[in-house]
mmCIF file of the N, C-alpha and C atoms, coordinates in Angstrom:
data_MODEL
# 
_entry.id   MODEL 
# 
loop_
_atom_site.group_PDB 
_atom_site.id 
_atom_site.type_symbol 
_atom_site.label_atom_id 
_atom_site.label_alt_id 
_atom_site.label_comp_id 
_atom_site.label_asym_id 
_atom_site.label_entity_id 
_atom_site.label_seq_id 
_atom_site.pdbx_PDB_ins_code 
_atom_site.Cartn_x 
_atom_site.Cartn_y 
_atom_site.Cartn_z 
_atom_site.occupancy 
_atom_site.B_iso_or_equiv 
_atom_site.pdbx_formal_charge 
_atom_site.auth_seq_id 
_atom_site.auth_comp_id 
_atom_site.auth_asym_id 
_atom_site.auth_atom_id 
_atom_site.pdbx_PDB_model_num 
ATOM 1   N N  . UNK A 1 1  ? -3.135  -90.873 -32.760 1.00 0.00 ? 1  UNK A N  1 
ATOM 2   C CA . UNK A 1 1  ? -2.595  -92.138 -33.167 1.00 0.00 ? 1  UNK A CA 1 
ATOM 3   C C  . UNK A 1 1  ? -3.507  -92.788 -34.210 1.00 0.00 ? 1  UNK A C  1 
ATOM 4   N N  . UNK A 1 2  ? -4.695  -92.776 -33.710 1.00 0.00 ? 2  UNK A N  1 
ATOM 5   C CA . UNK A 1 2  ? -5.618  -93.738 -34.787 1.00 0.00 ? 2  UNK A CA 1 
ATOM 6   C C  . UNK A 1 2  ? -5.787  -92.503 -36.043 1.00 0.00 ? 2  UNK A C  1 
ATOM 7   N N  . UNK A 1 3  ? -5.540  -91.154 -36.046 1.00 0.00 ? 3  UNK A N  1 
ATOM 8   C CA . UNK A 1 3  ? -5.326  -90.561 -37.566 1.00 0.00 ? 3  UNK A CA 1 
ATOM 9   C C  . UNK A 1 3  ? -4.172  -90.822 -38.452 1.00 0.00 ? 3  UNK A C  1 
ATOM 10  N N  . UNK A 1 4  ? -3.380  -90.927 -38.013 1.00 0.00 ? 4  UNK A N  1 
ATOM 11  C CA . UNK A 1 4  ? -2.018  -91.709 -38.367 1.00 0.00 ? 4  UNK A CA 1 
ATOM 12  C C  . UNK A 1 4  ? -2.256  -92.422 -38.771 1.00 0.00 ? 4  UNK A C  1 
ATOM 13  N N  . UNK A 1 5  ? -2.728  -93.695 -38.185 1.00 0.00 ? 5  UNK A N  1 
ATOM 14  C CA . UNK A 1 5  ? -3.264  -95.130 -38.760 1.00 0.00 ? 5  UNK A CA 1 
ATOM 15  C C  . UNK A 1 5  ? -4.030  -95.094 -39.529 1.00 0.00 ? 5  UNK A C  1 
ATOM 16  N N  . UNK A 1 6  ? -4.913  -94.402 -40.143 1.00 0.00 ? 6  UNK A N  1 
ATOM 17  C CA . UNK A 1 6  ? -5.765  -94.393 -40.761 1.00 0.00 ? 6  UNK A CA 1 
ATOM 18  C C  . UNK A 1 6  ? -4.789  -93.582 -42.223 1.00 0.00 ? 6  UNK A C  1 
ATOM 19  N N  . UNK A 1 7  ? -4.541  -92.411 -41.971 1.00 0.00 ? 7  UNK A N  1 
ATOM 20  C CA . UNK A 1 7  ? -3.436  -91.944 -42.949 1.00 0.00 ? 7  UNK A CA 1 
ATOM 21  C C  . UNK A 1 7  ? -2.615  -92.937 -43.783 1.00 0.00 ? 7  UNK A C  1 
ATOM 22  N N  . UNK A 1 8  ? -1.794  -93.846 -42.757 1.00 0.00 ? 8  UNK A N  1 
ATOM 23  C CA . UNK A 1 8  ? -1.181  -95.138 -43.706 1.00 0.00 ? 8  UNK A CA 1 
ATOM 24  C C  . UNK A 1 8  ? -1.682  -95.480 -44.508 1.00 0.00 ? 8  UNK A C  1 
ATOM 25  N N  . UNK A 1 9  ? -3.187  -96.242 -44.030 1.00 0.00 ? 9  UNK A N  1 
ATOM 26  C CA . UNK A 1 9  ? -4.133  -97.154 -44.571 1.00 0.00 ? 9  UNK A CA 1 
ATOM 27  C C  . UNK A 1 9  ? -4.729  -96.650 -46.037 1.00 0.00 ? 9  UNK A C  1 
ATOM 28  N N  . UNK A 1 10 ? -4.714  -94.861 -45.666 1.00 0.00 ? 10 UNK A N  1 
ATOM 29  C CA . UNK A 1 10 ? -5.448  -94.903 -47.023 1.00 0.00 ? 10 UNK A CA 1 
ATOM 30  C C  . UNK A 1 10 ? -3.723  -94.632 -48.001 1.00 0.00 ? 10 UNK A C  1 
ATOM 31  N N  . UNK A 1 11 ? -2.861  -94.301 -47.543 1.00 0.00 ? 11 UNK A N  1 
ATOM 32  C CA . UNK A 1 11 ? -2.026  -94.161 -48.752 1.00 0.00 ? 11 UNK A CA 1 
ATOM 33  C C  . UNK A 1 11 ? -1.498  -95.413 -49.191 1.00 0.00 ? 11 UNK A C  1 
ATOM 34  N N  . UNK A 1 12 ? -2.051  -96.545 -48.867 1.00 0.00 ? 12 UNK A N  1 
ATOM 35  C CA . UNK A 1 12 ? -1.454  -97.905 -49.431 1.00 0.00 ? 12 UNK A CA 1 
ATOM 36  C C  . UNK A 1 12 ? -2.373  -98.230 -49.869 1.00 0.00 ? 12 UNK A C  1 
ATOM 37  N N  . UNK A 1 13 ? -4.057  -97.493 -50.136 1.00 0.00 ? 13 UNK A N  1 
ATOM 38  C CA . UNK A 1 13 ? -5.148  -97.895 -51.145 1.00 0.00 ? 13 UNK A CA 1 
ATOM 39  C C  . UNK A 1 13 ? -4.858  -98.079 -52.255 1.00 0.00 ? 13 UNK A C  1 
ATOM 40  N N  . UNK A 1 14 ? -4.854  -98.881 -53.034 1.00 0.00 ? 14 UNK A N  1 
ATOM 41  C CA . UNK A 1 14 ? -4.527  -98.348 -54.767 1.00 0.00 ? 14 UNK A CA 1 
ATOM 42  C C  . UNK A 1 14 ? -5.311  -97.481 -55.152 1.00 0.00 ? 14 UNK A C  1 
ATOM 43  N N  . UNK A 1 15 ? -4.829  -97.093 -56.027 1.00 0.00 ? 15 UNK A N  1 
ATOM 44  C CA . UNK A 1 15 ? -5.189  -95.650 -56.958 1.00 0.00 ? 15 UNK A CA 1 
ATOM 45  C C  . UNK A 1 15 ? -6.883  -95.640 -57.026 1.00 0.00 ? 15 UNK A C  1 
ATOM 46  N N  . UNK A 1 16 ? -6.843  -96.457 -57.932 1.00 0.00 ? 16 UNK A N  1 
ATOM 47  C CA . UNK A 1 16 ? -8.226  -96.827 -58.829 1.00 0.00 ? 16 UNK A CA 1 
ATOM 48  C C  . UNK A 1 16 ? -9.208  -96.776 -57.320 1.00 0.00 ? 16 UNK A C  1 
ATOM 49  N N  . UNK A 1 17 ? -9.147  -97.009 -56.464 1.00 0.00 ? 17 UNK A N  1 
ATOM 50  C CA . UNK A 1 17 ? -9.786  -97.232 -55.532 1.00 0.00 ? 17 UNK A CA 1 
ATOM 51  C C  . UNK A 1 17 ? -10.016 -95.908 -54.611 1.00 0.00 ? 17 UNK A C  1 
ATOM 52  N N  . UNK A 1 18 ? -9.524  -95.055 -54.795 1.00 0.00 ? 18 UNK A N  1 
ATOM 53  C CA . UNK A 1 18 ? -9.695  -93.528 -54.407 1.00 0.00 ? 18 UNK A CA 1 
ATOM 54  C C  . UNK A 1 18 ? -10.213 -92.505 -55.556 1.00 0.00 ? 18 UNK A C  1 
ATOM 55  N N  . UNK A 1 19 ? -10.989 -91.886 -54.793 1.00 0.00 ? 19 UNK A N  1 
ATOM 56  C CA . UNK A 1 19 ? -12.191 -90.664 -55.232 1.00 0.00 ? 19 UNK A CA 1 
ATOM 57  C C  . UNK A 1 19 ? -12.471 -89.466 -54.489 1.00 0.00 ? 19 UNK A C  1 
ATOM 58  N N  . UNK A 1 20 ? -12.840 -88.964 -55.439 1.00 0.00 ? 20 UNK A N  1 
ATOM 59  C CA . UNK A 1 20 ? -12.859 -87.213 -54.546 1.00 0.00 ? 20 UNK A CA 1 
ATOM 60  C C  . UNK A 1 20 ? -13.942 -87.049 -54.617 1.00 0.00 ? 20 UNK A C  1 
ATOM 61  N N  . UNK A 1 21 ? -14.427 -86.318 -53.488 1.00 0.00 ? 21 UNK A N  1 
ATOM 62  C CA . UNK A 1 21 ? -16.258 -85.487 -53.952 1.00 0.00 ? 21 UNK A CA 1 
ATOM 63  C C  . UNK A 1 21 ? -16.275 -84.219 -54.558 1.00 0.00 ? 21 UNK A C  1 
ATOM 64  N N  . UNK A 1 22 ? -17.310 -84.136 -54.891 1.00 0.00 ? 22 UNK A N  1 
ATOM 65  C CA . UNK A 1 22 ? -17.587 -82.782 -55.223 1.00 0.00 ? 22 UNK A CA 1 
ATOM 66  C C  . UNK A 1 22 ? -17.285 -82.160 -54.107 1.00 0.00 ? 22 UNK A C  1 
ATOM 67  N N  . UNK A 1 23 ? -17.176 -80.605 -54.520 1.00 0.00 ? 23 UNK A N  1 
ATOM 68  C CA . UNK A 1 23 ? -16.885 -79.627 -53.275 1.00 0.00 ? 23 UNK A CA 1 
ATOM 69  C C  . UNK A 1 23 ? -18.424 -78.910 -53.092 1.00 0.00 ? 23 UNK A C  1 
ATOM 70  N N  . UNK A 1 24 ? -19.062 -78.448 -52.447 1.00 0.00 ? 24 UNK A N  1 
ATOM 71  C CA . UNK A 1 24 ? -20.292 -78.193 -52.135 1.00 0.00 ? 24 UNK A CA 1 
ATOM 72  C C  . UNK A 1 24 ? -20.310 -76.544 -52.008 1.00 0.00 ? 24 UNK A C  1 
ATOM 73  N N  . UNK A 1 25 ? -21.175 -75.421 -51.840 1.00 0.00 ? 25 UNK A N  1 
ATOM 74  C CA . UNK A 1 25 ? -20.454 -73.917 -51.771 1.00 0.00 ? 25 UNK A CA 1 
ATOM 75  C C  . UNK A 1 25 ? -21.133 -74.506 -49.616 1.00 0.00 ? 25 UNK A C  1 
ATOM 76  N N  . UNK A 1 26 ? -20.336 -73.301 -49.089 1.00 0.00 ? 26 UNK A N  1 
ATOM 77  C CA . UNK A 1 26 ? -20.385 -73.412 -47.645 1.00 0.00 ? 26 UNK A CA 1 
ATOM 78  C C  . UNK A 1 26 ? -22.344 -72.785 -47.282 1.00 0.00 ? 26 UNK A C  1 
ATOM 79  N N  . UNK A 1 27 ? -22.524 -73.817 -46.769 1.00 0.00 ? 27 UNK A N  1 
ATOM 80  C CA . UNK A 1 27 ? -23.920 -73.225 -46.252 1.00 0.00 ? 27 UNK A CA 1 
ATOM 81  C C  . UNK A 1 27 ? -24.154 -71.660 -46.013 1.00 0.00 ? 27 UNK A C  1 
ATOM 82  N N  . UNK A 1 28 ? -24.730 -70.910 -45.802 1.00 0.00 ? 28 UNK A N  1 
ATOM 83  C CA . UNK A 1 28 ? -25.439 -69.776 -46.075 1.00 0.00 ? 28 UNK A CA 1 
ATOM 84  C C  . UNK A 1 28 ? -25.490 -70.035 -44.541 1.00 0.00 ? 28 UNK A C  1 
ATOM 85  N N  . UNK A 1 29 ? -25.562 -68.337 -43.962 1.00 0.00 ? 29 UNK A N  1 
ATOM 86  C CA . UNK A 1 29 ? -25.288 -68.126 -42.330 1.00 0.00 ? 29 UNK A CA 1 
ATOM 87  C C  . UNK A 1 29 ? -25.470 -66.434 -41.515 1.00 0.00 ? 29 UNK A C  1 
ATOM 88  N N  . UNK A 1 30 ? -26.911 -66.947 -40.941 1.00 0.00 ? 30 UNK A N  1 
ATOM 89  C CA . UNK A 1 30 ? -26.956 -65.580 -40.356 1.00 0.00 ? 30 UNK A CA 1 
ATOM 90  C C  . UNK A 1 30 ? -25.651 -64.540 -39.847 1.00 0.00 ? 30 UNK A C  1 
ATOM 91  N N  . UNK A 1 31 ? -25.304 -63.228 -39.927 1.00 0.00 ? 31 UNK A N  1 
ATOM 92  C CA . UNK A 1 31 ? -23.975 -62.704 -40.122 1.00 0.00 ? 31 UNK A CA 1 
ATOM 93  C C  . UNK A 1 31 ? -24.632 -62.747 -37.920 1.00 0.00 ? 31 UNK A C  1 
ATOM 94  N N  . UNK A 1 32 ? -23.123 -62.959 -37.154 1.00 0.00 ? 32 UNK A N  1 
ATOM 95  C CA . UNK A 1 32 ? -22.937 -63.325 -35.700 1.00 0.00 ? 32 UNK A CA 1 
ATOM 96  C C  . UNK A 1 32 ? -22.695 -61.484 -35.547 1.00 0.00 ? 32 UNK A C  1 
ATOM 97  N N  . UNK A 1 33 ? -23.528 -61.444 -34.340 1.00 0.00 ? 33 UNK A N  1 
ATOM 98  C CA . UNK A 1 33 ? -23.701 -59.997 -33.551 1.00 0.00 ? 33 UNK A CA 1 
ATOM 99  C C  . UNK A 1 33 ? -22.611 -60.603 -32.556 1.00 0.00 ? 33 UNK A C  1 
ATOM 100 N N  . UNK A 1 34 ? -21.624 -59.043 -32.039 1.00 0.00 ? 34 UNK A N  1 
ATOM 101 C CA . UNK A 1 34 ? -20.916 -59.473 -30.426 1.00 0.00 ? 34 UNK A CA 1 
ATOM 102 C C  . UNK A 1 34 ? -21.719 -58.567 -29.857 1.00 0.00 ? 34 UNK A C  1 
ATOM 103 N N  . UNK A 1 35 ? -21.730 -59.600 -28.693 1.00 0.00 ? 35 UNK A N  1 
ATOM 104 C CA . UNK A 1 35 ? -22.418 -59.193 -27.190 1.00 0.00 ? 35 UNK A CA 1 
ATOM 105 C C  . UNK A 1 35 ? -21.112 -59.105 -26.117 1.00 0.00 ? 35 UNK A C  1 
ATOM 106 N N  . UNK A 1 36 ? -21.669 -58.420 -25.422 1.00 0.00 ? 36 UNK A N  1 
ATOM 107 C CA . UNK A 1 36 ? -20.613 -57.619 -24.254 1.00 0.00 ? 36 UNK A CA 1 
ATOM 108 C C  . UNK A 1 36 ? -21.406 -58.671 -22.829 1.00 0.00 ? 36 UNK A C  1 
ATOM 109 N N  . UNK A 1 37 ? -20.917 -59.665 -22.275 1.00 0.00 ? 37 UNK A N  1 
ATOM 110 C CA . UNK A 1 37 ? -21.673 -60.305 -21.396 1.00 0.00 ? 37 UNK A CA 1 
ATOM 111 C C  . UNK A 1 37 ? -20.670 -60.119 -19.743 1.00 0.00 ? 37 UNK A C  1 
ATOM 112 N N  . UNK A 1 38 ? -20.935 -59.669 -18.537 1.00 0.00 ? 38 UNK A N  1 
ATOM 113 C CA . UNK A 1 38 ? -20.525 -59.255 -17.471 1.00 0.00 ? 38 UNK A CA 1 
ATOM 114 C C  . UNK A 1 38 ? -20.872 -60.189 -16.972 1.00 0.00 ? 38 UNK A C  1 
ATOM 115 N N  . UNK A 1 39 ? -19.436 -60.745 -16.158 1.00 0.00 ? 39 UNK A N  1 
ATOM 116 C CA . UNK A 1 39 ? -19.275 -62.051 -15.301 1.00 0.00 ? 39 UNK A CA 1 
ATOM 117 C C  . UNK A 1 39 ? -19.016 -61.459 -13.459 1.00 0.00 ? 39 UNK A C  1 
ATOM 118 N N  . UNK A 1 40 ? -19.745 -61.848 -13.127 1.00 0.00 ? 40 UNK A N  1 
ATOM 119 C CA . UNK A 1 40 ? -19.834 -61.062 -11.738 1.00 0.00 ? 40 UNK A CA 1 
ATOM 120 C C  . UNK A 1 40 ? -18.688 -61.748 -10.608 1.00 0.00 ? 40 UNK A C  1 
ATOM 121 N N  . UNK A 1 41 ? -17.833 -60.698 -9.794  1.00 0.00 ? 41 UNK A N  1 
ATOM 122 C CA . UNK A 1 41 ? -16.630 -61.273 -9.084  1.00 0.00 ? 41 UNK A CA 1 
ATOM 123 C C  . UNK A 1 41 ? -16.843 -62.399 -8.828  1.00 0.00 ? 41 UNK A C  1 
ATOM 124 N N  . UNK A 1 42 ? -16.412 -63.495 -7.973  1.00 0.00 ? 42 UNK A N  1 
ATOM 125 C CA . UNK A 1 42 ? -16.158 -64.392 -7.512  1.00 0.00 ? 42 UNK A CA 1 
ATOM 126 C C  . UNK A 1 42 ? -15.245 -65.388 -6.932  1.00 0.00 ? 42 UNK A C  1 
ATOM 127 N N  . UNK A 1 43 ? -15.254 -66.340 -6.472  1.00 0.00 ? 43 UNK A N  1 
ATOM 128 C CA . UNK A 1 43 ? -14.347 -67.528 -5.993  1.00 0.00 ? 43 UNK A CA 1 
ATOM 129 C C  . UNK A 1 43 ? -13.873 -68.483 -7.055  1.00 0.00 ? 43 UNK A C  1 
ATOM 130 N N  . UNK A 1 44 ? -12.692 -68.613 -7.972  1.00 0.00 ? 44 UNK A N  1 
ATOM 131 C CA . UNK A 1 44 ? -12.461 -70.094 -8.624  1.00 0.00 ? 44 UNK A CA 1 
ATOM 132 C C  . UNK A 1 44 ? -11.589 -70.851 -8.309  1.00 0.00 ? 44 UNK A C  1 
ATOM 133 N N  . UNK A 1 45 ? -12.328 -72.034 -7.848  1.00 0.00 ? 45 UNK A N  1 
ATOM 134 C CA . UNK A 1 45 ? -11.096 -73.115 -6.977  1.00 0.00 ? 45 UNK A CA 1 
ATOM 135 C C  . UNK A 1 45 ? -10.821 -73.887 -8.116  1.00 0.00 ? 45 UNK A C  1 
ATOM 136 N N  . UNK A 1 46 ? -9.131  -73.571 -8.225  1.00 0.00 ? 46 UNK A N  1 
ATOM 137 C CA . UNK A 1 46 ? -8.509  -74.704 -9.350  1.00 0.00 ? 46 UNK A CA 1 
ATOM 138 C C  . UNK A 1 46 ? -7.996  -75.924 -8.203  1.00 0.00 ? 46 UNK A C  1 
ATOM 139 N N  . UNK A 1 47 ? -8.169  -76.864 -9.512  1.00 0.00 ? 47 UNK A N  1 
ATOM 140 C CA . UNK A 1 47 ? -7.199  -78.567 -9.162  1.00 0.00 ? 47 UNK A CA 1 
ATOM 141 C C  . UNK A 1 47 ? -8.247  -78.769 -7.480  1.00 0.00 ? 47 UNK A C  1 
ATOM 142 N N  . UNK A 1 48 ? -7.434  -79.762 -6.933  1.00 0.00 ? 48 UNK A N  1 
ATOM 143 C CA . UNK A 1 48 ? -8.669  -80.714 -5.627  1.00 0.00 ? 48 UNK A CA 1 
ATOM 144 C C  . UNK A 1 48 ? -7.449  -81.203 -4.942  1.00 0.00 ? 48 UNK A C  1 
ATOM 145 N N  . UNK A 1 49 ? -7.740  -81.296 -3.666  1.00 0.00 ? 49 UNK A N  1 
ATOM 146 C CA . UNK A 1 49 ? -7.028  -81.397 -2.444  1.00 0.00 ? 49 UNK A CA 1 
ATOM 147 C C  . UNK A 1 49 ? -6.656  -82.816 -3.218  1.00 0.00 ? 49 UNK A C  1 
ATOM 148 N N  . UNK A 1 50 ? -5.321  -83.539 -2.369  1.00 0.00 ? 50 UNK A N  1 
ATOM 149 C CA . UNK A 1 50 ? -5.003  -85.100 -2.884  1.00 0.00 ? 50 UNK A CA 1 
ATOM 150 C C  . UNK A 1 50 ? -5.905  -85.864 -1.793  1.00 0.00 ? 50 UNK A C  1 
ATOM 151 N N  . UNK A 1 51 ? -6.219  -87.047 -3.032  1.00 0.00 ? 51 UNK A N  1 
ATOM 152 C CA . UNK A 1 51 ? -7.821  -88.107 -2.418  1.00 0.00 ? 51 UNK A CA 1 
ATOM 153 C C  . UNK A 1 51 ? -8.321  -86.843 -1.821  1.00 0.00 ? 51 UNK A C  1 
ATOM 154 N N  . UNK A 1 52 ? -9.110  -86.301 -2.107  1.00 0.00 ? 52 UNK A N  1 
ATOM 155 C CA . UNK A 1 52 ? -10.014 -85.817 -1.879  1.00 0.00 ? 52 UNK A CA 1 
ATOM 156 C C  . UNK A 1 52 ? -11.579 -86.371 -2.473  1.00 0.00 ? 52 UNK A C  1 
ATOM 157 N N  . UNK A 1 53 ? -12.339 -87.074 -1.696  1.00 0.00 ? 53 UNK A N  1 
ATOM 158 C CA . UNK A 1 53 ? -13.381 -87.645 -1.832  1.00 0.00 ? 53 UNK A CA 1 
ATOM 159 C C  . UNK A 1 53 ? -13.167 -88.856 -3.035  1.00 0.00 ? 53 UNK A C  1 
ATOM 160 N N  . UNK A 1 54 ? -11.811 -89.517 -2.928  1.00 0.00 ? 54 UNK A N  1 
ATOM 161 C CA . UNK A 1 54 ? -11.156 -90.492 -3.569  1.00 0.00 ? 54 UNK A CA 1 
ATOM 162 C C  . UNK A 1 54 ? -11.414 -90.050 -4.866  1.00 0.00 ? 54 UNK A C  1 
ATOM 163 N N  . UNK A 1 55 ? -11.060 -89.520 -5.182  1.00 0.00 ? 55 UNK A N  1 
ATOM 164 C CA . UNK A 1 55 ? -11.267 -89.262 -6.422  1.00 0.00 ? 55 UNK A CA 1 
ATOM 165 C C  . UNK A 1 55 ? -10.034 -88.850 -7.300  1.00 0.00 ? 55 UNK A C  1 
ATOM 166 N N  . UNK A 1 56 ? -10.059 -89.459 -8.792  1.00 0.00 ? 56 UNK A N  1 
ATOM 167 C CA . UNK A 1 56 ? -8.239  -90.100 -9.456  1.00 0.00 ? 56 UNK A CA 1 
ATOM 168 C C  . UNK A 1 56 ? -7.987  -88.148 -9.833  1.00 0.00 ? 56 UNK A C  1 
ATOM 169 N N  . UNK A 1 57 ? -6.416  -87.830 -10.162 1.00 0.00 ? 57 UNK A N  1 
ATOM 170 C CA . UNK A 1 57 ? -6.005  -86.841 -10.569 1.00 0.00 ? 57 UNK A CA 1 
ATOM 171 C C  . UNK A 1 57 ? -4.448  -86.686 -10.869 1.00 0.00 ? 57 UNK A C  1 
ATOM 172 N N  . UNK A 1 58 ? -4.406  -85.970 -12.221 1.00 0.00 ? 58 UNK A N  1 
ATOM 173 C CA . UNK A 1 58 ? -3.240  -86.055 -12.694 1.00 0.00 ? 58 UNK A CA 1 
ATOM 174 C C  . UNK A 1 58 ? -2.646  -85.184 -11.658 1.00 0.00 ? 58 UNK A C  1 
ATOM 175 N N  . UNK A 1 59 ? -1.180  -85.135 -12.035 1.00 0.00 ? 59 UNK A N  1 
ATOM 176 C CA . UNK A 1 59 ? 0.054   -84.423 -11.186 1.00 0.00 ? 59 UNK A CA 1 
ATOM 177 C C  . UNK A 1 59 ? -0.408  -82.942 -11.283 1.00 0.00 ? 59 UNK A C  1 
ATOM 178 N N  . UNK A 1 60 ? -0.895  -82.031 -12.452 1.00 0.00 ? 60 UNK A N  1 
ATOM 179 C CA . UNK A 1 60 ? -0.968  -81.240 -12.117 1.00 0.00 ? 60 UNK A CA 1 
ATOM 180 C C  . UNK A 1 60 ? -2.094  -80.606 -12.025 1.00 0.00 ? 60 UNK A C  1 
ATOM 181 N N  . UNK A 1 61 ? -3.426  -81.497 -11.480 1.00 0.00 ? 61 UNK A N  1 
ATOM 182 C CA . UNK A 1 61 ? -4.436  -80.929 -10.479 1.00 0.00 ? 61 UNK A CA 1 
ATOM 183 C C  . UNK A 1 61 ? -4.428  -80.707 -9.185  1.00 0.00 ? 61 UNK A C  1 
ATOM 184 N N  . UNK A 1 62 ? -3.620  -80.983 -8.700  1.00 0.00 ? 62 UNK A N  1 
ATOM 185 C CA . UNK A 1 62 ? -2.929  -81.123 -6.989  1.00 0.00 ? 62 UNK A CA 1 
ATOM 186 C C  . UNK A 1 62 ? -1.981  -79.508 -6.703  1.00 0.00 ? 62 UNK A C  1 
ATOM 187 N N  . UNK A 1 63 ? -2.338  -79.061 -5.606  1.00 0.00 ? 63 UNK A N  1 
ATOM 188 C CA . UNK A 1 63 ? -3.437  -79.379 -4.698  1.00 0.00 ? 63 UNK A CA 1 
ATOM 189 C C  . UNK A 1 63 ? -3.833  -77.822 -5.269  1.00 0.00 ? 63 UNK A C  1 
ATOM 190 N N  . UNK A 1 64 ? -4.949  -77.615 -4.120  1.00 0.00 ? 64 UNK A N  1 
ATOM 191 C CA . UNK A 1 64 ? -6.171  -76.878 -4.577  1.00 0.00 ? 64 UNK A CA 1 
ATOM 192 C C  . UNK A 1 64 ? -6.019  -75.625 -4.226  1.00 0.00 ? 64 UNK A C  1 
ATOM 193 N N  . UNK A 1 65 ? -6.153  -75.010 -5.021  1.00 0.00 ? 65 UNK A N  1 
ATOM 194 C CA . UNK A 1 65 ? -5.913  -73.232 -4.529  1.00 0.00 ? 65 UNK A CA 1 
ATOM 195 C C  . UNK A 1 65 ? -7.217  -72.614 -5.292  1.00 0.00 ? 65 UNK A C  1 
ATOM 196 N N  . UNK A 1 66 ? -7.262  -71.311 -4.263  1.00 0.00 ? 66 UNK A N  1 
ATOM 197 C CA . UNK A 1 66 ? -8.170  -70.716 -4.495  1.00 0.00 ? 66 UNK A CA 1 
ATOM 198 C C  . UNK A 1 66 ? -8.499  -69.252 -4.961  1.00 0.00 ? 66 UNK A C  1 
ATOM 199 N N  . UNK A 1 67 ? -8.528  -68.638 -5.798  1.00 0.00 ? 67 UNK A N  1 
ATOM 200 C CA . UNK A 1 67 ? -8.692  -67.351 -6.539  1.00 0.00 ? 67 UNK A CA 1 
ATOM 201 C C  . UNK A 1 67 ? -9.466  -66.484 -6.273  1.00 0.00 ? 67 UNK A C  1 
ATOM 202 N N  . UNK A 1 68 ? -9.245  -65.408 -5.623  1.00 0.00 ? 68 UNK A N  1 
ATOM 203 C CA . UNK A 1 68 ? -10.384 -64.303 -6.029  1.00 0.00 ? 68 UNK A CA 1 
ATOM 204 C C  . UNK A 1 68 ? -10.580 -63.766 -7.596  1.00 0.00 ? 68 UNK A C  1 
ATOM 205 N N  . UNK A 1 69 ? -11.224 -63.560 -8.267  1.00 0.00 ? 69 UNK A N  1 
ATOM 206 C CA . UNK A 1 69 ? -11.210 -63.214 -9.392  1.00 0.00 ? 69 UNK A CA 1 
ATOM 207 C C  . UNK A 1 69 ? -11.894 -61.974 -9.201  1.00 0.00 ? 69 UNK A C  1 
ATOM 208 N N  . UNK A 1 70 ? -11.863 -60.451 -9.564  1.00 0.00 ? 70 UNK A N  1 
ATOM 209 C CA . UNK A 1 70 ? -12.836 -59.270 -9.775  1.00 0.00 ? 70 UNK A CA 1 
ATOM 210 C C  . UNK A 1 70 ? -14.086 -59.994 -11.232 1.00 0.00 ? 70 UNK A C  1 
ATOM 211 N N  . UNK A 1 71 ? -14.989 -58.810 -11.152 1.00 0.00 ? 71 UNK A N  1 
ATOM 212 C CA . UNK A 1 71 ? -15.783 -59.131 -12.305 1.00 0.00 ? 71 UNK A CA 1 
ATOM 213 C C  . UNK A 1 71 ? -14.955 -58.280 -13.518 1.00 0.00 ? 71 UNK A C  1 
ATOM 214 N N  . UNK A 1 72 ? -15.408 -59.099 -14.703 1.00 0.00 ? 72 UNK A N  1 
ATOM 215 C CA . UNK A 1 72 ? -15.014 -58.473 -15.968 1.00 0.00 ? 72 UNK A CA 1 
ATOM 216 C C  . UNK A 1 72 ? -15.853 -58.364 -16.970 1.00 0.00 ? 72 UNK A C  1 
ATOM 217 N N  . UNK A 1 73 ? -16.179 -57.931 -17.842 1.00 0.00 ? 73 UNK A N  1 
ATOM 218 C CA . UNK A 1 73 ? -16.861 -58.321 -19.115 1.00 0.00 ? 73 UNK A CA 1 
ATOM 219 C C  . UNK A 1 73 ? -16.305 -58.943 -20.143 1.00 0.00 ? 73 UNK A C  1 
ATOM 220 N N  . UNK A 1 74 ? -16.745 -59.773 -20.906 1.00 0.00 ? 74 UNK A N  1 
ATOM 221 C CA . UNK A 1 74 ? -16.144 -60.919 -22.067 1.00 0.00 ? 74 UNK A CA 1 
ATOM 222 C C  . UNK A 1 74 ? -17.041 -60.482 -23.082 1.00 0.00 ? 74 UNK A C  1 
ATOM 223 N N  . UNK A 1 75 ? -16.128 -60.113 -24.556 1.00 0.00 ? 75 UNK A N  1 
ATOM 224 C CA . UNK A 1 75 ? -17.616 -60.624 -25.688 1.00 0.00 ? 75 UNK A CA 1 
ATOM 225 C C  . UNK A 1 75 ? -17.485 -61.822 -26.376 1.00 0.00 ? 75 UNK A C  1 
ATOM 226 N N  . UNK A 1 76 ? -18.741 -62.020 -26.775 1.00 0.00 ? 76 UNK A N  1 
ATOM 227 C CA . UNK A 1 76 ? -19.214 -63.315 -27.255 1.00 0.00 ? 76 UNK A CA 1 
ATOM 228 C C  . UNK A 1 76 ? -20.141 -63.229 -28.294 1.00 0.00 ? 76 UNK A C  1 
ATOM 229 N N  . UNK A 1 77 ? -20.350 -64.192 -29.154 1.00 0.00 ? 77 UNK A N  1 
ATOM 230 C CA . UNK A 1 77 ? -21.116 -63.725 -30.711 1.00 0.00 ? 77 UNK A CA 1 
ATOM 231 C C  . UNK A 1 77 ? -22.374 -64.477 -30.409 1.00 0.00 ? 77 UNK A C  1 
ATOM 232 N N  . UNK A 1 78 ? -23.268 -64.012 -30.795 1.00 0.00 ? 78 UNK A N  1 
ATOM 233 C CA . UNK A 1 78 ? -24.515 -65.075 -30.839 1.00 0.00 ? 78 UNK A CA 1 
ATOM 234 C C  . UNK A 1 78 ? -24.925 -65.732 -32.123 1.00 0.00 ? 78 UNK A C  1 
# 
C-alpha cells in the first residue's frame, strides 16, 4: 500500500523536479561454491494447539500437528 502511495506521489512531481542517477557497474564478488549440507531426521511441529500458552494465531496455524521428517541433504552456496 504505502508503494502505491508513494508511486502516485512521485508521478504528480513535476518534471523539472525529477532526476536520474548515474548507473554504477555491480560490485565485484567472490564466485559462491555449493555445499551439500545433511539435515539429520527429526520431529517438525507445525501451527500450536488453540490458546495455547495464550498466545494470538491466525486461522491457519491451528491446530498442531506433528511430522516425522527422514534426514535429507540440501545444497547451499557459501
Amino acid at each position: 500500500m504505502h508503494a502505491e502511495t508513494l508511486c502516485y506521489m512521485l508521478h504528480q512531481l513535476p518534471v523539472e523536479r525529477k532526476f536520474g542517477r548515474s548507473v554504477l557497474p555491480p560490485p565485484s564478488a567472490q564466485p559462491r561454491v555449493p555445499v551439500k549440507v545433511a539435515i539429520p531426521a527429526g520431529i517438525a511441529t507445525l501451527g500450536m494447539r488453540r490458546w495455547e500458552n495464550g498466545a494470538f494465531g491466525w486461522d491457519n496455524e491451528f491446530e498442531k500437528h506433528r511430522v516425522d521428517v527422514p534426514a535429507f541433504a540440501s545444497m547451499h552456496t557459501t
